[in-house]
C-alpha positions in Angstrom: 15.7 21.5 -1.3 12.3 22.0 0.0 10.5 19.6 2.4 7.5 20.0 -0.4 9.2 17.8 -2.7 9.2 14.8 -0.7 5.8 14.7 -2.8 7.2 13.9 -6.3 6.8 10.5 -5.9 7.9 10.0 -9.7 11.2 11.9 -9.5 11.9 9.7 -6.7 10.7 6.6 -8.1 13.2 7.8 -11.0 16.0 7.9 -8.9 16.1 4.6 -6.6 17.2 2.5 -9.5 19.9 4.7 -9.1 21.0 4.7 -5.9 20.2 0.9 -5.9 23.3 1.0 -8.9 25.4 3.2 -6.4 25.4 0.9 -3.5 24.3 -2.4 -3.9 24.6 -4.4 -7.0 27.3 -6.2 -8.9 26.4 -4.3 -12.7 27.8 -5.3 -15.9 30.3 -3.0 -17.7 32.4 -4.8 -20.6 34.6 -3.5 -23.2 33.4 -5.5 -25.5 30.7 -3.3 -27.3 32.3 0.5 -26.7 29.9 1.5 -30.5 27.7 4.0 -29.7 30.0 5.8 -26.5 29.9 9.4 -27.1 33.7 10.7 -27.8 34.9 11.6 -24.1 32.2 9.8 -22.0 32.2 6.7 -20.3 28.7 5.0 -20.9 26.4 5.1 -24.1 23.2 7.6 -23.0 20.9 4.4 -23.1 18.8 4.3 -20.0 19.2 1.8 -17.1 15.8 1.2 -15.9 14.7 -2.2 -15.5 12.3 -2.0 -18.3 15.1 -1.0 -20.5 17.6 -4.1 -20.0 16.4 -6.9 -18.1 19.7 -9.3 -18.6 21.6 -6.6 -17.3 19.0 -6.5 -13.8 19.2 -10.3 -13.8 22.9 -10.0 -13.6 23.0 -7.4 -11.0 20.3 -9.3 -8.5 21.8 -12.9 -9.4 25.8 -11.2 -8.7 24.5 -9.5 -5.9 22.4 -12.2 -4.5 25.6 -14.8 -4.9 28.4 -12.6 -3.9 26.6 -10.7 -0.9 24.6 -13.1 0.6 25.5 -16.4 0.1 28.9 -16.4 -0.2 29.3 -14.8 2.9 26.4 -17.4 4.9 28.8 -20.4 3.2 32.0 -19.1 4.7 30.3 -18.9 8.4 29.1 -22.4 7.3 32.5 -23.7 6.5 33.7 -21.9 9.9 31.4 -24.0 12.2 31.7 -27.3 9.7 28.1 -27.2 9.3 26.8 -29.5 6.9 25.2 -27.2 5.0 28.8 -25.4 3.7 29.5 -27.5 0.5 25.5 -27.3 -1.0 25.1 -23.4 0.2 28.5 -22.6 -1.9 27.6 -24.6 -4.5 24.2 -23.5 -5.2 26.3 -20.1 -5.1 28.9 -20.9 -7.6 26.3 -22.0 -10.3 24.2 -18.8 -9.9 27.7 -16.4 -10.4 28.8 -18.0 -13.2 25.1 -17.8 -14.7 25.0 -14.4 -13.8 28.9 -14.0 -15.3 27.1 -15.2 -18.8 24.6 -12.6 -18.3 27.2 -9.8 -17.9 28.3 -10.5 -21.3 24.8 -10.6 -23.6 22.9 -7.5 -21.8 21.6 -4.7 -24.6 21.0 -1.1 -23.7 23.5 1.0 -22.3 27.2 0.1 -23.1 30.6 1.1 -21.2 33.9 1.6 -22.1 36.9 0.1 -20.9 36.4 0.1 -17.3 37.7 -1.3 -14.0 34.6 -3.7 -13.1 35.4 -5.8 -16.4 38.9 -6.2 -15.3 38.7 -7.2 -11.7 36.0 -9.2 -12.4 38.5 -11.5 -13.8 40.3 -11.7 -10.7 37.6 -12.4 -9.3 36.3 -15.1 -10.9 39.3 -16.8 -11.1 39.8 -16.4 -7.2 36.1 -18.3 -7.4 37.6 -20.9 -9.2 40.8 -21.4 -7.4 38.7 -21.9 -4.5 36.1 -23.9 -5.8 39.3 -26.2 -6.8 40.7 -26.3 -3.0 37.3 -27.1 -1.9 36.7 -30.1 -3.6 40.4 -31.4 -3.1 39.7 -31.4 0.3 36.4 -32.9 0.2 38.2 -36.1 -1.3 39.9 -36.7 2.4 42.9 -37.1 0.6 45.4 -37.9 3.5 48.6 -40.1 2.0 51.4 -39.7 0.9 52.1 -36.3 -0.2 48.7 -34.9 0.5 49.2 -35.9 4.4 52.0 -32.7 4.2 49.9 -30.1 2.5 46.6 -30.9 3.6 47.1 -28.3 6.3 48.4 -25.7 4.6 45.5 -26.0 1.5 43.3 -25.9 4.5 44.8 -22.4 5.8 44.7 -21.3 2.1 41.1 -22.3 1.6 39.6 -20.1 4.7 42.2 -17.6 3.8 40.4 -16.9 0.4 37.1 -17.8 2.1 37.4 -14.9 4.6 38.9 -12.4 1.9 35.8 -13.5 -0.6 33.4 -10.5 1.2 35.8 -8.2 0.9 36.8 -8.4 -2.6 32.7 -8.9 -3.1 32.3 -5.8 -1.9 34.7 -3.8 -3.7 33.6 -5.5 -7.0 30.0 -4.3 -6.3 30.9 -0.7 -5.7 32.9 -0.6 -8.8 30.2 -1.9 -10.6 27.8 0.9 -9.4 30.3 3.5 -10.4 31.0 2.2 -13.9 27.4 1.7 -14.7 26.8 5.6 -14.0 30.0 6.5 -15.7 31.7 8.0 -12.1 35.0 8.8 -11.5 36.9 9.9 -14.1 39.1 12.4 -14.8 39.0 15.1 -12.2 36.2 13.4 -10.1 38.9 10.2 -9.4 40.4 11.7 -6.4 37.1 12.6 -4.1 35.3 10.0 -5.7 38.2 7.5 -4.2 38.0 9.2 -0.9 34.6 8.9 -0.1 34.5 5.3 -1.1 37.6 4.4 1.2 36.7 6.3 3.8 33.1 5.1 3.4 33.9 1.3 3.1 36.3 1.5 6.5 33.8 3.1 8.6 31.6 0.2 7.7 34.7 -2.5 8.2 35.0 -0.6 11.7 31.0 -1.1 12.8 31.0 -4.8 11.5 34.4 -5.2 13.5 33.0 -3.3 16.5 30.1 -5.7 16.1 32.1 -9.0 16.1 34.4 -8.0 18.7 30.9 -7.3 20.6 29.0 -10.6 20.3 32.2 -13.0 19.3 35.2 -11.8 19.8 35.5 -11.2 23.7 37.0 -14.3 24.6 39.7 -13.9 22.0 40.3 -9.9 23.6 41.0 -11.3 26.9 43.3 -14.0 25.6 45.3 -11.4 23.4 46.4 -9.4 26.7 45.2 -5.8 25.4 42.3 -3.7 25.0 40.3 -3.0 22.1 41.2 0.9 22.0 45.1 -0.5 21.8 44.3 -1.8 18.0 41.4 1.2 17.4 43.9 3.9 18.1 46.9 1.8 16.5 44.6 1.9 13.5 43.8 6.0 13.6 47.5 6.3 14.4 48.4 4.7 10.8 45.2 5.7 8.9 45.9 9.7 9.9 49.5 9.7 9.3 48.6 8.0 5.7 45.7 11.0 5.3 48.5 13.3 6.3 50.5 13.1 3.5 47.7 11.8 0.4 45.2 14.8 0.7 46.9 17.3 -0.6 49.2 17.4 -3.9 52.7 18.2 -2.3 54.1 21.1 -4.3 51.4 22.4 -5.5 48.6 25.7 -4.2 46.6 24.6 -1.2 43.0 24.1 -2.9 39.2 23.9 -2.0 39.5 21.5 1.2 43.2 20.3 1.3 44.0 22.3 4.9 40.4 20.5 6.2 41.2 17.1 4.9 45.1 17.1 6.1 44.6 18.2 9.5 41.9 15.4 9.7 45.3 13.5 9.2 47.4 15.2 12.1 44.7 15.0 14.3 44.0 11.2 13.9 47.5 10.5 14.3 48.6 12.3 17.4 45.0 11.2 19.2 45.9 7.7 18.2 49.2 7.8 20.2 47.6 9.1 22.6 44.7 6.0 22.5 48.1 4.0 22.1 49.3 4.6 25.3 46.2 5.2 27.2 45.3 1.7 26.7 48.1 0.1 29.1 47.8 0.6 33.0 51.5 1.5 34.9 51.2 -2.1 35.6 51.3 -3.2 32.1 47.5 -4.3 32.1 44.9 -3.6 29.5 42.8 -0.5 29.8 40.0 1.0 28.6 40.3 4.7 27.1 37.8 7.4 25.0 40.2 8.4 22.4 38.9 6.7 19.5 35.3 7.9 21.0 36.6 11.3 20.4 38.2 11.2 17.2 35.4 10.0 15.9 33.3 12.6 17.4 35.8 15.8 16.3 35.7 13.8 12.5 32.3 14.1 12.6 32.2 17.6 13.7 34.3 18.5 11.0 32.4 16.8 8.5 29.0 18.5 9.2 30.7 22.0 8.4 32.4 20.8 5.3 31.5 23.2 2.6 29.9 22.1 -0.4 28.7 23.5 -3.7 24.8 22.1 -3.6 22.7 22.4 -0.9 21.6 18.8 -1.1 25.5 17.5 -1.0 26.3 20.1 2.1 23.0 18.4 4.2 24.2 14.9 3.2 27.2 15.8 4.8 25.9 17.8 7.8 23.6 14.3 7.9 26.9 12.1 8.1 28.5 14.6 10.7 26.2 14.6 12.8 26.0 10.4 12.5 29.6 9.9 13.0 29.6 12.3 16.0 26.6 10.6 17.1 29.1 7.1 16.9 31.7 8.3 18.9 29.7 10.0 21.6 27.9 6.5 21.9 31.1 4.8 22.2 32.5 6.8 25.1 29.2 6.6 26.9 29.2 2.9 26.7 33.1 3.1 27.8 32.5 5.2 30.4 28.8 4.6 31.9 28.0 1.2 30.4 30.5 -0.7 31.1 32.4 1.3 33.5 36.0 1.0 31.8 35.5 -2.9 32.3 36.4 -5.4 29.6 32.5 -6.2 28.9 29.3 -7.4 30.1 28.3 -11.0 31.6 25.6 -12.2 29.2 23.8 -10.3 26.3 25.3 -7.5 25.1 23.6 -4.2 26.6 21.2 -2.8 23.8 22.8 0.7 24.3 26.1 -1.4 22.7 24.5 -1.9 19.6 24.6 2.0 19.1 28.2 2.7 18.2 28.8 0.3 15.4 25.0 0.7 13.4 25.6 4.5 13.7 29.6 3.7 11.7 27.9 1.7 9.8 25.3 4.6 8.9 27.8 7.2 8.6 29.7 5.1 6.1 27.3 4.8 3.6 26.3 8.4 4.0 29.7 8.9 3.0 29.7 7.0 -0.1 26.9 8.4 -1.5 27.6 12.2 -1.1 30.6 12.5 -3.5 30.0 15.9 -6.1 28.5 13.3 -8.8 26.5 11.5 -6.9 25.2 14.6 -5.7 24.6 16.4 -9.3 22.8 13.6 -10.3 19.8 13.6 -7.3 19.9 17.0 -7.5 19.0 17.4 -10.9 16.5 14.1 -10.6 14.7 16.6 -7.9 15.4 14.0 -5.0 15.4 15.6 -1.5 18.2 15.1 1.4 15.4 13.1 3.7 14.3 10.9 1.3 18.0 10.1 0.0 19.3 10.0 3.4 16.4 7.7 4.7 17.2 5.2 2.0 21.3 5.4 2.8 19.9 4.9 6.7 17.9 1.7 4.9 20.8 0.3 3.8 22.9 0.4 7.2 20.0 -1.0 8.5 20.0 -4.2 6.5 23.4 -4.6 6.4 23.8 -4.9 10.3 20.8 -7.1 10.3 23.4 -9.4 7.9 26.0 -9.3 10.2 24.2 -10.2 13.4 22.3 -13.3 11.7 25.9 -14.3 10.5 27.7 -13.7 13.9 24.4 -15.8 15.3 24.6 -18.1 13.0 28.7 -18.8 14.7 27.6 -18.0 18.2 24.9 -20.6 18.3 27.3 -23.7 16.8 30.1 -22.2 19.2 28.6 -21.9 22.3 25.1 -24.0 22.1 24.5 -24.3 25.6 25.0 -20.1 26.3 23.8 -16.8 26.0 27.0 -15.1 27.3 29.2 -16.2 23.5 31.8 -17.4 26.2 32.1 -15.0 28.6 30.6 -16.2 32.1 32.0 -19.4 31.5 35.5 -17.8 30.8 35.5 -15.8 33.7 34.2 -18.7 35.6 36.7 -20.7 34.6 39.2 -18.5 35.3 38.0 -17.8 38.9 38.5 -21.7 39.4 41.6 -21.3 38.2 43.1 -18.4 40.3 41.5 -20.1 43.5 43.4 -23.5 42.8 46.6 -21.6 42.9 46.4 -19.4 45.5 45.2 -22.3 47.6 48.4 -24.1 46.4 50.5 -21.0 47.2 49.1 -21.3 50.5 50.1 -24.8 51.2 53.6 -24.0 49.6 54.4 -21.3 51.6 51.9 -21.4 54.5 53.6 -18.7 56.7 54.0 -15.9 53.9 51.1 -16.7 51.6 48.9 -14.1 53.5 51.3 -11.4 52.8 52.3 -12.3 49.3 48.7 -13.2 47.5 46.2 -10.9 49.5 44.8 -7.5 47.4 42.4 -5.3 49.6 41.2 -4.0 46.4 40.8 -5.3 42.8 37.5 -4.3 42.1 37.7 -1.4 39.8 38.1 -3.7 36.3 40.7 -3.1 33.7 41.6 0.2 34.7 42.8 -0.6 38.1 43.9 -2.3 40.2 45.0 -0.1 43.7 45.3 3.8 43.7 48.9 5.2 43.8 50.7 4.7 47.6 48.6 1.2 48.0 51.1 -1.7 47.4 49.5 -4.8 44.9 52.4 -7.3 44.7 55.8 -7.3 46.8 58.2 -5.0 45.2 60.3 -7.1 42.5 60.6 -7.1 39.1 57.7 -8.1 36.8 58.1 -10.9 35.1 56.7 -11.8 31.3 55.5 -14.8 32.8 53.5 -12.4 35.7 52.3 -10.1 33.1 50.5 -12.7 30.9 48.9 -14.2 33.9 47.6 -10.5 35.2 46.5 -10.2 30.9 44.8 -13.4 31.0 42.7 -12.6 34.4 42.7 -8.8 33.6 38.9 -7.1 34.9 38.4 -10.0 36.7 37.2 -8.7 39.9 39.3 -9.1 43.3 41.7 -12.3 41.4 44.9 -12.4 40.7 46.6 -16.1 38.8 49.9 -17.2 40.3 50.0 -19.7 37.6 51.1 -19.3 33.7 48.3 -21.5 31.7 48.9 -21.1 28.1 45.6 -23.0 27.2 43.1 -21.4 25.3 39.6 -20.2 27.4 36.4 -21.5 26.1 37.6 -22.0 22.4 34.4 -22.6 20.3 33.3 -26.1 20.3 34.7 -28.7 17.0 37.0 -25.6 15.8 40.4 -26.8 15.2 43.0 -25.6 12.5 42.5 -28.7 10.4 39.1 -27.6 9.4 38.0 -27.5 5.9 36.4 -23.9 6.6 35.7 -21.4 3.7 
């Protein structure tokens, strides 16, 4: 479409409510009142616009205002104990089930049987189940009986807590399809594709993101590297896409060869990543190979072809995103933190590049499937004002998950900007120095010899170059590699001694926690 058009303000103005449906809300769709559904269709032709049906708006702000902001703000709450976790979830309950009401008395445009009414069910009546643990626990009930299950309601209550988003979030995108009448028929296959593949690349940037300002600590205590799990996770997801994106047994159509050697590609990179991510040493290491299967996704997706100009430069706009993600990556890999396990202190605002940019290329990718498409095309929108709003969105949602991960950071570790980190590595120093001065005074004329390294100073991926002996020559115990997992990319240390207790943990966090 032409760059002129950016100037019919009204066709666009017709079309954010929606994207806004598309994307973001929680929308009504019951099959209680199918009269008036044209024989085939989905939805009754009734508009949507706000001035149409305002119960069904106040349902979709009051759903999406419960479900995607406060429910996720009360489970952090619960995480830390903060005070504030019981009222915050509250004041969400009420305003669901209000909203719930609404669902069932808005006018205009009516639905047929669909999949929102059903799991909306399930999800409600997850909200209630937990509602019930939560106030069970809030009694301090702790004789008798209760003193045996308490722990394990406790494990069940932050279970459901921590799944709530999730399920939230796949509520909310079924809602936008059935109140546009998507997916059906021959549109279910793409239309499912785009919205998995979509929804993971976002999992992966708000992952990336918590691993980035939270979840260090917990990296170094679990002995590998974060590429180990990414390419464990391309590994599976590929050989899945291998076998799911074309129809076995049937012709080879449209984008079957693209899609399935998407698949092979991912899977044989991630064994690759998989053992790239291990030294000859049996220490973590840091690798580019999910970097560079994000980049060659991304490359493929920008020359996918499409049937409408505006779908093939949303996906030359998502190509070019994703390939922007994993070129991003590898540079912070490679440059930023040169192959070590992280930086002392504040993330590096370069880091904050990799997961935005998933994030961005996974709504792009939700909102480009072929009805999606027909629908702004027809409504006159342009690819830059479509693909500035998608951008929009990715914006505020990483703005979400920083104030959350804040939120935790700041209860955690009150007294530092580091999440953990420099005092970890601090602590660990201490500890490494303690035992090799006991080695010392253990074995006084051999402790020279056994416990010096000329050269540890090259992070995870290192220690000596081939020909330079680290250790004396003996087998490597599990014991040994724990201790070289817990201390790994710590420079020029090596422990002596196993210490199974946990680094830094985050401050009043214990398992006996009523956490949502």
């Amino acid at each position: 479409m032409a760059y002129g058009q950016l100037g019919h303000s009204s066709s666009l103005l017709r079309a954010v409510p929606i994207i806004a449906f598309v994307l973001l809300p929680t929308c009504a769709a019951h099959d209680h009142d199918a009269d008036g559904i044209p024989e085939g269709a989905a939805v009754s032709p009734e508009p949507i616009a706000a001035g149409q049906d305002s119960i069904l708006w106040t349902h979709i702000l009051l759903q999406g205002l419960a479900f995607g902001l406060i429910f996720p703000a009360g489970m952090v709450l619960g995480i830390i104990r903060s005070r504030w976790h019981v009222p915050v979830q509250t004041l969400g309950t009420i305003i669901s089930i209000v909203a719930w009401f609404l669902g069932h008395r808005h006018k205009g445009r009516k639905f047929a049987p669909n999949i929102h009414a059903s799991f909306a069910s399930s999800l409600m009546l997850m909200l209630a189940v937990q509602v019930a643990i939560g106030v069970y626990l809030k009694l301090h009930l702790t004789k008798g009986v209760h003193s045996k299950i308490r722990r394990y309601v406790v494990n069940v209550h932050g279970i459901i807590g921590k799944l709530m988003p999730v399920v939230s979030w796949v509520q909310m995108l079924f809602g936008g399809i059935t109140a546009l009448g998507f997916c059906r028929d021959d549109h279910l296959g793409q239309c499912v594709a785009h919205f998995i593949m979509g929804s993971a690349f976002i999992g992966y940037g708000v992952i990336m993101t918590t691993m980035l300002l939270v979840g260090q600590v917990w990296l170094r205590r679990s002995g590998k590297s974060q590429e180990f799990f990414d390419s464990t996770l391309i590994a599976a997801w590929g050989t899945v896409n291998t076998f799911t994106e074309h129809r076995w047994g049937t012709a080879w159509v449209k984008n079957d060869i693209q899609h399935t050697s998407m698949g092979i590609v991912w899977w044989c990179a991630g064994l690759v990543g998989i053992w790239l991510s291990r030294s000859r040493g049996g220490r973590p290491k840091r690798n580019l190979i999910p970097g560079i299967v994000l980049l060659l996704t991304g490359w493929g997706m920008s020359a996918h072809p499409q049937s409408l100009k505006l779908s093939t430069m949303v996906h030359t706009a998502f190509g070019y995103t994703l390939m922007a993600a994993g070129a991003t990556r590898m540079i912070e890999i490679a440059f930023v933190l040169r192959d070590s396990r992280g930086l002392v202190g504040e993330p590096n605002s370069f880091q904050h590049l990799p997961p935005f940019l998933l994030c961005a290329s996974g709504f792009l990718f939700m909102g480009a499937t072929e009805e999606q498409m027909k629908l702004l095309s027809d409504a006159h929108v342009t690819h830059v004002s479509y693909i500035l709003i998608l951008y929009s969105f990715a914006f505020l949602l990483y703005l979400f998950v920083n104030v959350l991960l804040h939120i935790y950071a700041v209860y955690a570790w009150p007294d530092s900007d580091s999440n953990g980190r420099r005092e970890s590595r601090m602590l660990s120093r201490s500890r490494s120095r303690s035992a090799s001065a006991a080695g010392g005074l253990g074995r006084s004329g051999t402790s020279k010899r056994q416990f010096s390294t000329p050269d540890l100073t090259d992070g995870m991926n290192g220690g000596l170059s081939n020909g330079k002996i680290r250790m004396p020559r003996h087998r490597q115990t599990d014991s040994q590699q724990i201790r070289d997992a817990e201390t790994f990319e710590l420079e020029g240390l090596i422990s002596d001694v196993e210490d199974d207790e946990d680094t830094m943990s985050p401050k009043g966090i214990d398992t006996d926690v009523e956490r949502a």
